[in-house]
C-alpha positions in Angstrom: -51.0 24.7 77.8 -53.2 22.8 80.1 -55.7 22.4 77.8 -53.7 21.6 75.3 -52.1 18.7 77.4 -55.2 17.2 78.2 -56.3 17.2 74.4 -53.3 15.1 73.4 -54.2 12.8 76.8 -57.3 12.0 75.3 -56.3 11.3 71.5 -53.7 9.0 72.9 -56.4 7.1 74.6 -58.1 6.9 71.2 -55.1 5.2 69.8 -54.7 2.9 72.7 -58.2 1.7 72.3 -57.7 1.3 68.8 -54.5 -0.7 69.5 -56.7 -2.8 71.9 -59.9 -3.3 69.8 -57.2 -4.2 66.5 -55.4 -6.7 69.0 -58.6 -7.9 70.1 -59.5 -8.4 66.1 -56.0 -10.3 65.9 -56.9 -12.6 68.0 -59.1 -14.6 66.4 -56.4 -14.9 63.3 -54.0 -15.7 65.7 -55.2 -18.5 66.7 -55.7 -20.0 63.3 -51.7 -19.3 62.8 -52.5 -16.8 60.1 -49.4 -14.6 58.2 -51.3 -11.7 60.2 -51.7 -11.8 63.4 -52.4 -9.8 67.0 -48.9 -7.9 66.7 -50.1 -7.0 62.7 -53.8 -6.0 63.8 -53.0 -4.1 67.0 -50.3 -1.9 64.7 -52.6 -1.1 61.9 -55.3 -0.1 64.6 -53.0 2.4 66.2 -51.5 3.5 63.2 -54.7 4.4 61.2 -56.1 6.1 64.5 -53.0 7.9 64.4 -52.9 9.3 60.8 -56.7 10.1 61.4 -56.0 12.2 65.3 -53.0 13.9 62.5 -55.8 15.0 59.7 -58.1 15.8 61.8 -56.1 18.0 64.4 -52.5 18.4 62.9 -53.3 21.2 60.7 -55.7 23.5 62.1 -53.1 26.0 62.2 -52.5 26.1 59.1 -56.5 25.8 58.3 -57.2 29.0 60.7 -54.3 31.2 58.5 -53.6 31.7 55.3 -54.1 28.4 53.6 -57.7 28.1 54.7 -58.3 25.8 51.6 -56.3 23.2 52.9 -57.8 19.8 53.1 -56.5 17.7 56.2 -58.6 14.7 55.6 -56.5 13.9 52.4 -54.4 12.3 54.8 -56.6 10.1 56.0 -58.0 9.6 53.1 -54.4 7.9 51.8 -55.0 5.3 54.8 -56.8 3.0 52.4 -54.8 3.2 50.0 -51.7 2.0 51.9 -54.2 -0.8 53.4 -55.2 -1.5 50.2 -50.9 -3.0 49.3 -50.8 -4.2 52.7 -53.6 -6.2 52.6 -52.8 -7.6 48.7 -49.4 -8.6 50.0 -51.3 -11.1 52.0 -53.5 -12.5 49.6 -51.8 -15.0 47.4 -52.5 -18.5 44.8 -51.3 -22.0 45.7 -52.4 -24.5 43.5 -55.4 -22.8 41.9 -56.4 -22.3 45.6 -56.5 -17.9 46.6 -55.7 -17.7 50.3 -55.1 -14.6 52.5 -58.5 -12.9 51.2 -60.2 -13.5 54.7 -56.8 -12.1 56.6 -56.5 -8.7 54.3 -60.2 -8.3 54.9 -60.0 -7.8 58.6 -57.0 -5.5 57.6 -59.6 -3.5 56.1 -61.9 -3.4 59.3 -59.6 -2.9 61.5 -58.2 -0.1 59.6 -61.8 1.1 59.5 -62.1 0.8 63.2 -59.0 3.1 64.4 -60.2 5.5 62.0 -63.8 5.6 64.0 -61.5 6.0 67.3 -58.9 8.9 65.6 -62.5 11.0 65.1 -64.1 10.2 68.2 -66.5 7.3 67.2 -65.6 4.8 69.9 -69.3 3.1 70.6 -68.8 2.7 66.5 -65.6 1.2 66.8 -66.2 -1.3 69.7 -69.5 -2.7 68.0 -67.9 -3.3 64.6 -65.4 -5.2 66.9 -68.0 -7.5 67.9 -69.7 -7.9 64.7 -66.3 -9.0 63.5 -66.2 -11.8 66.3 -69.5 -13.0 65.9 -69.1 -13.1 61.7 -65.7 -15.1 61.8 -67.1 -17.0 64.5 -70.4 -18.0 63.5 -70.0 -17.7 59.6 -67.2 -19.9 59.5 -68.8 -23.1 61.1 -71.9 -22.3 59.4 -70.1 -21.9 56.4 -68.6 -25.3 56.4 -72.1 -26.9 57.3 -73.6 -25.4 54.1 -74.2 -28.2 51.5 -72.4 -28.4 48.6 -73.2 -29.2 44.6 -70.3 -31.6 44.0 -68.4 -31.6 46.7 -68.2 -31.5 50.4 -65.6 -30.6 53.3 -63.9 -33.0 56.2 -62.0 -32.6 58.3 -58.9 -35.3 59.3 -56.0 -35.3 61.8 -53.1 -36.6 61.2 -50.1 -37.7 63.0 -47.0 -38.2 61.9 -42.9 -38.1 62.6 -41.5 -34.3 62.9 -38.6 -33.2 61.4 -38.2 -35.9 58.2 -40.2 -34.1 55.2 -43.6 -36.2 55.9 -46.1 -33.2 56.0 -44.9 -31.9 52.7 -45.7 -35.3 51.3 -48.8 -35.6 53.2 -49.6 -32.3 50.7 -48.4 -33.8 47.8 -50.5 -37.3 48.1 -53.7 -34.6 48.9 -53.1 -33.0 45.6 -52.9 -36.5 43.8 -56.5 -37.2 45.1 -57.6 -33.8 43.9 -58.7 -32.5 47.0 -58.0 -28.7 47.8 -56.8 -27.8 51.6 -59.5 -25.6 53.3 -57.9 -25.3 56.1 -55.2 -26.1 58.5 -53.8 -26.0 62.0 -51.0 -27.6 63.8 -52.7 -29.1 67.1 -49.1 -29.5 69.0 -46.2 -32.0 69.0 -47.3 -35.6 70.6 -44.9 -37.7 72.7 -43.2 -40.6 70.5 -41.5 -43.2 72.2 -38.6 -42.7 69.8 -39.0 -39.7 67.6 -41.1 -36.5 68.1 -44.0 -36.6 67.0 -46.6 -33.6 65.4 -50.0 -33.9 65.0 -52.2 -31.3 62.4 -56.0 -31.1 61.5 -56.6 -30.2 58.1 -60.3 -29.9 56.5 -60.0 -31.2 53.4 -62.3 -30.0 49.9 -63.4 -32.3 47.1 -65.5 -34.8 45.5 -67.0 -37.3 48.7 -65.1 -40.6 46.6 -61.5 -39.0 47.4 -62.3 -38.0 50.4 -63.4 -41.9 51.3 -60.1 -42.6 50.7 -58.0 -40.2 52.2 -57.5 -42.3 55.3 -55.9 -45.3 53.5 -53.8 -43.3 51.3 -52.1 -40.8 54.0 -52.0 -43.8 55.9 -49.8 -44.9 53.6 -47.2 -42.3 53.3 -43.6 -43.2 55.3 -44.2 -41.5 58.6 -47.3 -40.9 59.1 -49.0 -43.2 62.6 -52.3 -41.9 62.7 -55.1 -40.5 60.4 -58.8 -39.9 61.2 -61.8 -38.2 59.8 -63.6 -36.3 62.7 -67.4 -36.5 62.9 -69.3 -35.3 59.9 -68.4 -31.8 58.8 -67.1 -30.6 62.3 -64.4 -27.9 61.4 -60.6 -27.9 62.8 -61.7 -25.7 65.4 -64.8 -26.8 66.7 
């Protein structure tokens, strides 16, 4: 009984540090104010270390009788699958543009990384952690450095009055100019002396003529106080 006790204490600590290591992964789309966040991560971490400590250990009774051709691992096996719809439901088309595809990818991993921590594989699990750090965190600046055939990426932030319609506007002009909406993230609201005030950086992709002019045309729309390009190809975040 003793034995048995400790067993369970350690597969729970698997699925603890799989619930850490997928919060840890969460993190990163967290901050970017993804659909999928630290709460999503750290539960699909746990949950696929779970089903895995289950297949692995849930049926060797019924492995050591009778049924001895039972396969336990099909139930782990049915984890991708069911990562598989979760991680389409992220992924989804606006304007010719996919988005999601970056967020149901580290679905995937960390899916991948509770199972290493259901079988035991935890130096496995914590390194493909920090391969996931470094490759969102140096791909993605790099990424946006890279040159480009026809068109190029800048980033702009943009102020304007909360609460009356202007960022859905802001969009709309955007579209007009042709330029597709790389990126986005909402920087905070700004003190106005009369109305509040919100302030977004958004990298911008298109053809360098429209993006010379994004400046004077968002400056243009009703609301909007403030719009400026940051220095050459620096992303939102960096």
């Amino acid at each position: 009984m003793l034995d048995l006790l400790q067993q369970q204490l350690v597969l729970l600590g698997a699925v603890a540090l799989a619930g850490v290591l997928g919060f840890l992964i969460g993190l990163e789309r967290e901050y970017y104010a993804k659909s999928a966040g630290m709460r999503t991560y750290c539960l699909v971490g746990m949950g696929s270390a779970l089903f895995t400590v289950i297949s692995k250990y849930g049926f060797l009774d019924t492995v050591m009788g009778d049924f001895s051709r039972f396969d336990g691992s099909r139930v782990a096996a049915q984890i991708v699958t069911g990562i598989g719809f979760l991680g389409a439901g992220l992924i989804f088309v606006r304007r010719d543009t996919v988005r999601g595809l970056t967020t149901a990818a580290g679905i995937w991993v960390v899916a991948g990384v509770g199972m290493a921590c259901g079988v035991g594989l935890y130096l496995l699990a914590i390194m493909v952690t920090a391969l996931y750090m470094a490759a969102v965190f140096g791909i993605r600046p790099l990424a946006v450095r890279m040159p480009h055939a026809k068109a190029t990426v800048r980033s702009f932030v943009i102020r304007y009055e909360d609460g009356r319609g202007v960022l859905r506007e802001i969009m709309e002009k955007v579209a007009t100019l042709g330029l597709q909406v790389s990126d986005m993230r909402v920087q905070g609201a700004v003190d106005g002396k009369k109305v509040p005030m919100q302030e977004i950086c958004i990298e911008l992709h298109g053809m360098s003529s429209a993006l010379d002019e994004v400046e004077d045309e968002l400056g243009d729309v009703p609301g909007v106080r403030r719009v400026y390009a940051q220095s050459s190809r620096v992303p939102c975040d960096g």
